[in-house]
C-alpha positions in Angstrom: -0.6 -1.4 -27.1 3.0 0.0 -26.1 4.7 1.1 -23.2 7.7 2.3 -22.8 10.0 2.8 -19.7 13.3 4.9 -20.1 15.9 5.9 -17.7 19.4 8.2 -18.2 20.4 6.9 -14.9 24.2 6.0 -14.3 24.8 2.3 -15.6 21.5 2.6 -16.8 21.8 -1.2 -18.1 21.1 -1.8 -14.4 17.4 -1.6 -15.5 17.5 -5.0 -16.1 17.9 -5.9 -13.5 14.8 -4.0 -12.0 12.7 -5.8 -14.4 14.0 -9.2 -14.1 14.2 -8.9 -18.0 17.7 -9.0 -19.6 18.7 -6.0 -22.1 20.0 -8.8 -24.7 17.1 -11.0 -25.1 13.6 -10.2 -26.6 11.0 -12.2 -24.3 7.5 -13.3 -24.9 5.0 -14.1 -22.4 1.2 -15.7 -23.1 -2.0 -14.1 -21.9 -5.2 -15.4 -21.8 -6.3 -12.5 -24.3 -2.9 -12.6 -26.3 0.9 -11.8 -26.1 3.0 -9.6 -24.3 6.7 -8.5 -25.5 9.5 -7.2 -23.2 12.7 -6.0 -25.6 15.1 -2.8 -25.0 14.9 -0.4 -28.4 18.3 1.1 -26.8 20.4 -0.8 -24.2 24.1 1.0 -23.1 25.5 2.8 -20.3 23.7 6.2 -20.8 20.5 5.5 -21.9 18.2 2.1 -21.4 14.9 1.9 -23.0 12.5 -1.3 -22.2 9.3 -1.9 -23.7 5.8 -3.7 -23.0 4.3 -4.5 -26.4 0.8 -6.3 -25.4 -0.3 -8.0 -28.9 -4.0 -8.6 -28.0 -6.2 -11.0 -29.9 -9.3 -10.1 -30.9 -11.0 -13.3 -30.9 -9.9 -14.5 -27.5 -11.0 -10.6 -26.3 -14.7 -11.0 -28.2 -15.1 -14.1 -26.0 -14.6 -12.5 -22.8 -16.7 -10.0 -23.9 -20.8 -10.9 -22.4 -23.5 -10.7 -23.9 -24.9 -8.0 -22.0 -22.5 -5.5 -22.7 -24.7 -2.7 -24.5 -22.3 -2.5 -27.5 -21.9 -6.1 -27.7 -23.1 -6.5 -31.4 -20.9 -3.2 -32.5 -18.0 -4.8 -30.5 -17.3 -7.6 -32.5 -16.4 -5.5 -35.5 -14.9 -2.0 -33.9 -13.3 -2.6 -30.5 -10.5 0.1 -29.6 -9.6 -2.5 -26.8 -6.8 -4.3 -28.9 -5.0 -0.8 -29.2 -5.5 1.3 -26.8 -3.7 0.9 -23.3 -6.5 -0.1 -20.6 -6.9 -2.9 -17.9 -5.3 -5.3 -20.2 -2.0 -3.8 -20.0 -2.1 -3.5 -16.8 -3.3 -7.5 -16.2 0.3 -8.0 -18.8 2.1 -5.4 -16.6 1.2 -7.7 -13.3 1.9 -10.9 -14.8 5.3 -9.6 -16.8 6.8 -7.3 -14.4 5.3 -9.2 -11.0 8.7 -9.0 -9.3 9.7 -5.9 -10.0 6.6 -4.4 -8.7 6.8 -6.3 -5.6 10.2 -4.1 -5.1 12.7 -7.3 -5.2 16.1 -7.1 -7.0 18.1 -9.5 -4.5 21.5 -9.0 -7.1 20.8 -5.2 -6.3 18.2 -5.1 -3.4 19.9 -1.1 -2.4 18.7 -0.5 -6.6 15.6 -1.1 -5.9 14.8 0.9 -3.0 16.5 3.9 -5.4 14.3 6.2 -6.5 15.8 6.8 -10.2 15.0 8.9 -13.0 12.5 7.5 -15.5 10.6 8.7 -18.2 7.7 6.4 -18.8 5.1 7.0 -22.4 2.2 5.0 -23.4 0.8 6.2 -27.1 -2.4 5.8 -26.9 -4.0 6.1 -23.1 -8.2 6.7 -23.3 -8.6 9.0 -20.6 -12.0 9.8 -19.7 -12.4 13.5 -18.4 -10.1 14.7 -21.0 -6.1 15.4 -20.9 -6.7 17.4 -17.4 -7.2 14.1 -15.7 -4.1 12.7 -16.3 -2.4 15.6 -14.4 -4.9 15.7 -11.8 -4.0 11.1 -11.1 -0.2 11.3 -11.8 0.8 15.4 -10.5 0.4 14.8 -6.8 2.8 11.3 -7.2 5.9 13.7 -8.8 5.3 12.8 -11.8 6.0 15.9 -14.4 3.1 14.7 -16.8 2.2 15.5 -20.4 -1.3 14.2 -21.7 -1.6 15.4 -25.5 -5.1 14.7 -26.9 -5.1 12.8 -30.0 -7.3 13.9 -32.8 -9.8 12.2 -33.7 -8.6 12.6 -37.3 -5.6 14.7 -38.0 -6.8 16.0 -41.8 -10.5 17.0 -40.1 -8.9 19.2 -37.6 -13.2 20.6 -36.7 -13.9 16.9 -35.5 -12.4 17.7 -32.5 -10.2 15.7 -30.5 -11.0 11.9 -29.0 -10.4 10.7 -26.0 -7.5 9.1 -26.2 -4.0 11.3 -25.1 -0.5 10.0 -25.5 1.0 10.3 -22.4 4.5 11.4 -21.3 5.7 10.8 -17.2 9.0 12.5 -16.4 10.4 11.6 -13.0 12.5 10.7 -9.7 11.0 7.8 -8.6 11.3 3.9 -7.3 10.6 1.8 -9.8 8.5 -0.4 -8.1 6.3 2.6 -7.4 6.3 3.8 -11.0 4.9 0.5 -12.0 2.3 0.0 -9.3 1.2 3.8 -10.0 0.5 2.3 -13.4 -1.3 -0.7 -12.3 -4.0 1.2 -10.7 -4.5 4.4 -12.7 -4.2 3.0 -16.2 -8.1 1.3 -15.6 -9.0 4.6 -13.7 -8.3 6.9 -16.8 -9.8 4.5 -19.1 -12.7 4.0 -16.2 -13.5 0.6 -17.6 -12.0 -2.8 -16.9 -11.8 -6.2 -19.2 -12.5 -8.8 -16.5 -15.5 -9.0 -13.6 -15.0 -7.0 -10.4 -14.4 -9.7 -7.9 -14.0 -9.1 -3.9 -10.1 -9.7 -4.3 -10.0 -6.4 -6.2 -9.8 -4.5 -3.0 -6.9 -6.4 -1.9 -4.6 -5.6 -5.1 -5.6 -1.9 -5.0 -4.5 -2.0 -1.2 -0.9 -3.8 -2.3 -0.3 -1.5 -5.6 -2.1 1.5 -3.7 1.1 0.8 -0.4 2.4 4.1 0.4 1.0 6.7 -1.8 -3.2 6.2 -2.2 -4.4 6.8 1.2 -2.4 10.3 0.7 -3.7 10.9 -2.8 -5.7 14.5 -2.6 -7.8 12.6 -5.3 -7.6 8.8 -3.4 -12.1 8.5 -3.2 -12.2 9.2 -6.7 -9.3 6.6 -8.0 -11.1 4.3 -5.6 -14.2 4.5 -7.2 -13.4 3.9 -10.6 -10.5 1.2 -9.3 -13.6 -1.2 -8.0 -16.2 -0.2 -10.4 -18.4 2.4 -8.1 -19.5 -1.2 -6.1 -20.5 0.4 -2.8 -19.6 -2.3 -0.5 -16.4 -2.3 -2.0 -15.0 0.9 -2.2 -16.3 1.3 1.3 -13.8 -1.6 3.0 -11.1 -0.4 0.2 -11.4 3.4 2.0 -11.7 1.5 5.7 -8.5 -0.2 4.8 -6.8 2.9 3.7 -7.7 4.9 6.7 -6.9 1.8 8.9 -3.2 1.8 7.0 -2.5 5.3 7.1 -3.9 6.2 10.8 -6.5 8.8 8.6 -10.2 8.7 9.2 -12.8 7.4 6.3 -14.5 10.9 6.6 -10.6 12.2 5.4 -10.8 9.6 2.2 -14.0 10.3 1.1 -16.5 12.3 3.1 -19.4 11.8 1.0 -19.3 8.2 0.9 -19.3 8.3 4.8 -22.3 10.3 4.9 -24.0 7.8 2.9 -23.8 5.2 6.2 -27.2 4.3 8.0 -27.2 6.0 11.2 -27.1 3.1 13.7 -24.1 3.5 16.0 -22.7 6.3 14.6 -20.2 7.3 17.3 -18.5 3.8 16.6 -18.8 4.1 13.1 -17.3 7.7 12.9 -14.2 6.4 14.5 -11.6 4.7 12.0 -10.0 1.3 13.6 -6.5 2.8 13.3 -8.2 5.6 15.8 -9.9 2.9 18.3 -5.5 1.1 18.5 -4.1 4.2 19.6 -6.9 5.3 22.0 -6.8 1.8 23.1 -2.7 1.7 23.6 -2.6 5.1 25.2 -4.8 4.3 27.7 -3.3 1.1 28.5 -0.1 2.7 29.1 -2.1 5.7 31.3 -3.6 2.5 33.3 -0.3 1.0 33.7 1.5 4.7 34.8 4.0 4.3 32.2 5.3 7.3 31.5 8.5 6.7 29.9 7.6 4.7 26.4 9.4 3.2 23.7 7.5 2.2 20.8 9.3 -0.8 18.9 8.4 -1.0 15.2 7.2 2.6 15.3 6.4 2.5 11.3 5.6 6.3 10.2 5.2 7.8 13.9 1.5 7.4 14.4 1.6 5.9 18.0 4.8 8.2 19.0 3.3 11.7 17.9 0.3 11.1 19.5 2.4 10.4 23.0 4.2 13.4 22.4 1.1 15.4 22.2 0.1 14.3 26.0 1.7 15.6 28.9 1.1 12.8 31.0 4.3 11.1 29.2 7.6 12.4 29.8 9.8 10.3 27.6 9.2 8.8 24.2 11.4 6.9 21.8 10.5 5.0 18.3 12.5 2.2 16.9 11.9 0.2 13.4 14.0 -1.7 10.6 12.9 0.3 7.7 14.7 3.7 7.1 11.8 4.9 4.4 9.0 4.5 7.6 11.5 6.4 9.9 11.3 9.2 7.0 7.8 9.8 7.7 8.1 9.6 11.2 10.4 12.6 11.4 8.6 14.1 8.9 5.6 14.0 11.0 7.4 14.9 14.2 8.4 18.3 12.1 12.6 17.1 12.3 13.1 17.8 9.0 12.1 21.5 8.8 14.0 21.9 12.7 16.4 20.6 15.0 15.4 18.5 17.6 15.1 20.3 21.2 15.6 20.1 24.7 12.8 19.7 25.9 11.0 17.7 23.1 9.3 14.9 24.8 10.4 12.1 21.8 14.1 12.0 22.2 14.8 9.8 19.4 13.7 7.5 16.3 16.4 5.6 14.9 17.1 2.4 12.8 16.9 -1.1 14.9 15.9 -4.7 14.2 13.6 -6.5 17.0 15.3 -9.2 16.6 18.8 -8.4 18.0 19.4 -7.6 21.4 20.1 -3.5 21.3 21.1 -1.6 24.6 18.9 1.6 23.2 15.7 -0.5 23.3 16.8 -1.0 27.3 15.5 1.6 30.3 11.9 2.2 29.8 9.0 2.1 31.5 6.7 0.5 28.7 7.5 -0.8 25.2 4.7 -1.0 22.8 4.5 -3.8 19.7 1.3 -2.1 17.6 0.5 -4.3 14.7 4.2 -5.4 14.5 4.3 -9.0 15.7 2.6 -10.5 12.4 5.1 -8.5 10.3 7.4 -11.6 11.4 8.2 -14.7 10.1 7.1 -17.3 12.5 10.7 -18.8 13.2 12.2 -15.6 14.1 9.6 -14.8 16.4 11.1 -16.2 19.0 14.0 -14.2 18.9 11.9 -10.8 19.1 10.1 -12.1 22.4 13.7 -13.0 23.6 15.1 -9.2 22.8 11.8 -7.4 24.4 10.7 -9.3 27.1 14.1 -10.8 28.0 16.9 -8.5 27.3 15.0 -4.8 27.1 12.7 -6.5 29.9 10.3 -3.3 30.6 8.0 -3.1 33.2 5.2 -3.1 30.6 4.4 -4.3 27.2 1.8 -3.5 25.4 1.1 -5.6 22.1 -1.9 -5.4 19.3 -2.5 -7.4 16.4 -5.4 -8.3 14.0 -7.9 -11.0 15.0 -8.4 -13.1 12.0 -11.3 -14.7 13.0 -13.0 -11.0 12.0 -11.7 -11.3 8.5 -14.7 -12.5 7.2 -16.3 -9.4 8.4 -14.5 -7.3 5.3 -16.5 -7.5 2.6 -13.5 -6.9 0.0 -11.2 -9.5 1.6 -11.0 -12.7 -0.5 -11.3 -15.7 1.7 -8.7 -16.9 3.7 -6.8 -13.6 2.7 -4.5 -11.8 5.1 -5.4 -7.8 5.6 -2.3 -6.5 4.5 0.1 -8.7 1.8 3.3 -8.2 4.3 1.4 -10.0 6.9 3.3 -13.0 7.5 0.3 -14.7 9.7 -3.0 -13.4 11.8 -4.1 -15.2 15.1 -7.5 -16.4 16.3 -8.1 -15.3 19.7 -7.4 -18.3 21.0 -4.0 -18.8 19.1 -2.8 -14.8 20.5 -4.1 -15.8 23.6 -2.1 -19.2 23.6 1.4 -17.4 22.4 0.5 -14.3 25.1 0.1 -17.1 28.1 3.3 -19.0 27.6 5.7 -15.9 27.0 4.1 -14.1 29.9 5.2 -17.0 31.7 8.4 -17.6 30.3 9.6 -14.4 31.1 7.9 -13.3 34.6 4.8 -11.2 32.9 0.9 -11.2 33.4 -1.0 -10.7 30.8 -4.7 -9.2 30.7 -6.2 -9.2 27.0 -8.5 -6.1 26.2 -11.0 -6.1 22.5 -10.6 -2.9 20.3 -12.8 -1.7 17.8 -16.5 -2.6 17.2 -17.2 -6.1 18.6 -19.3 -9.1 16.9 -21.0 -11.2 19.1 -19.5 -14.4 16.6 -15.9 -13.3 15.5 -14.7 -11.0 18.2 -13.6 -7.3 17.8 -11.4 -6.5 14.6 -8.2 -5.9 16.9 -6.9 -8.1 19.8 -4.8 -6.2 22.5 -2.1 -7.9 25.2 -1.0 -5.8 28.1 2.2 -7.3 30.0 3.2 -6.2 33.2 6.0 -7.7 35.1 
């Protein structure tokens, strides 16, 4: 099975270094069901082409093949699996390209965050539902697709076509987002995968899924066939995904919602993302902090919902990533309008938490939602300095996961972290530990307050500091 990846970008050679794969060299890399090839058919300045070539075996696939697969006698003789692109190229993709689709180029690091044109083609795709689906996965991402059916024998034109297409992507994209993009719908077209359906599936379709699933029109559908229709675990993948992208379950899939037994439905109704920011509002009402600057502010969940409530006069959003603070004035409406007078967020802009930054000073309250264990442990010191030192509000309102609730997410492989850029989670006795000695190193109290539904062994899924000096 073949895939190729093309750009006409300038110094389109650069591509290399995107893939981690040098233009010269032809590279082979083992599998346990074959071989996979990385070479470039055409390598210069104004045109690079690199190619997959997955060369499967057909004995090591028979053997992973059980017994109680209904064509399992049939399969050992006719098996399209060797040929036609499926789950196996996507296992080669995540083993070959693992870097790349992690978005890390440190010779290039701005490359990589570059959205660049591509033009991607896989010859033989099976795409269950016909060409049509292959718009309907790949058309909402920007992709400009073409999914031509092959025949199912060119000289028998009345047999019809199968349903395999050869499909064609054309366009602007990151790289890293083109290949994750791949990762995930290559199994959902084919709706089949090579290998058992293991809890840890939900956490790779969260990673590869970062950014554009929970906003897919058709996200309940590719999360279905992703995990194999298993109940329990497309029900954490779409809590996950509503958690993530502050949407509500009923928003990612309503029928599977409806499906819930009845007990505690009120609670249930109510995504977790939902539960943080009625938790951190009302913290900050409690506290009469009016004026609010929300450090980390991600897409602008926490700030547009401020700006909605009259009860706060003056709102501000800081955070390191410039792609996050897209979406957040997206969301606020700045890019269709100018900012006004009298709108109640004054500004968003660029800023690291762990410098000391005069624009972060003068507020009433400063709120850390799910931004602490974003942080390597040794710099965390230096963002506890910069807020509760040097910006030094009155209030400070911080949230973070509890990870002794973990094990209450059926989809999350043990002693796996919710979201892969977590760089730790705390018990409640380990937040409450780091909450008591900076409260007291920097003249705070602290009163610690559950959110979300509680469990009468692990806690409630999110912990929540308030710090008032």
């Amino acid at each position: 099975m073949l895939l190729t990846i093309n750009t006409r970008m300038s110094r389109a050679t650069d591509l290399g270094f995107l893939l981690h794969k040098h233009p010269d060299r032809v590279q082979r890399f083992e599998q346990s069901f074959g071989t996979a090839h990385v070479f470039y058919p055409d390598a210069d300045d104004g045109q690079c082409t690199a190619a997959l070539l997955l060369d499967v075996d057909p004995v090591k696939l028979v053997r992973t093949r059980g017994r109680g697969t209904p064509d399992f006698s049939l399969g050992q003789y006719v098996n399209d699996r060797p040929y036609a692109a499926s789950s196996l190229l996507a296992s080669a993709m995540a083993n070959v390209f693992r870097t790349a689709m992690r978005g890390r180029c440190d010779p290039r690091p701005e490359l990589a965050e570059t959205p660049i044109p591509l033009e991607i083609v896989l010859p033989a795709l099976p795409c269950r539902g016909g060409a049509a689906q292959a718009g309907r996965f790949f058309g909402p991402l920007g992709w400009e697709v073409s999914a031509v059916p092959v025949p199912l024998d060119p000289e028998f034109a009345e047999w019809g076509d199968s349903r395999y297409v050869t499909l064609t992507l054309t366009g602007t994209l990151r790289l890293a987002d083109a290949l994750n993009q791949l990762y995930v719908l290559l199994p959902v077209l084919d709706d089949a995968k090579h290998y058992w359906m293991a809890p840890d599936e939900v956490d790779k379709l969260i990673r590869a899924g970062e950014g554009w699933l929970a906003s897919h029109p058709d996200r309940a559908a590719i999360t279905r066939r992703y995990l194999a229709n298993r109940r329990g675990l497309v029900r954490t993948a779409l809590g996950r995904l509503a958690d993530a992208e502050d949407a509500t379950e009923e928003a990612l899939d309503p029928a599977e919602v409806e499906e819930e037994p009845p007990p505690e439905a009120d609670e249930k109704s109510v995504s977790l993302a939902e539960h943080r920011l009625q938790a951190v509002v009302q913290a900050l009402r409690d506290e009469n902090a009016r004026r609010v600057i929300d450090l980390g502010c991600g897409s602008g969940k926490l700030i547009s919902r401020l700006a909605k409530d009259d009860f706060f006069s003056e709102i501000s959003g800081a955070d390191v990533s410039h792609r996050a603070l897209s979406h957040a004035w997206r969301r606020l409406g700045w890019d269709k309008r100018p900012r006004r007078e009298n709108d109640r967020v004054t500004d968003v802009f660029q800023g690291a938490l762990t410098y000391a930054d005069a624009r972060f000073r003068g507020y009433e309250a400063a709120v850390l939602m799910e931004v602490v264990e974003h942080i390597d442990p040794p710099r965390l010191g230096a963002v506890e300095r910069v807020v509760f030192g040097h910006a030094s509000p009155r209030v400070v309102v911080v949230t973070t996961p509890n990870a002794e609730y973990n094990v209450r997410y059926e989809g999350l492989a043990h002693g796996a972290m919710r979201h892969p850029d977590h760089r730790f989670e705390w018990t409640r006795a380990e937040f409450r530990a780091w909450a008591d000695r900076v409260a007291a190193a920097h003249g705070y109290r602290v009163r610690h307050v559950p959110v979300g539904a509680g469990d009468p062994e692990v806690g409630a899924p999110t912990q929540l500091g308030v710090f008032t000096r």
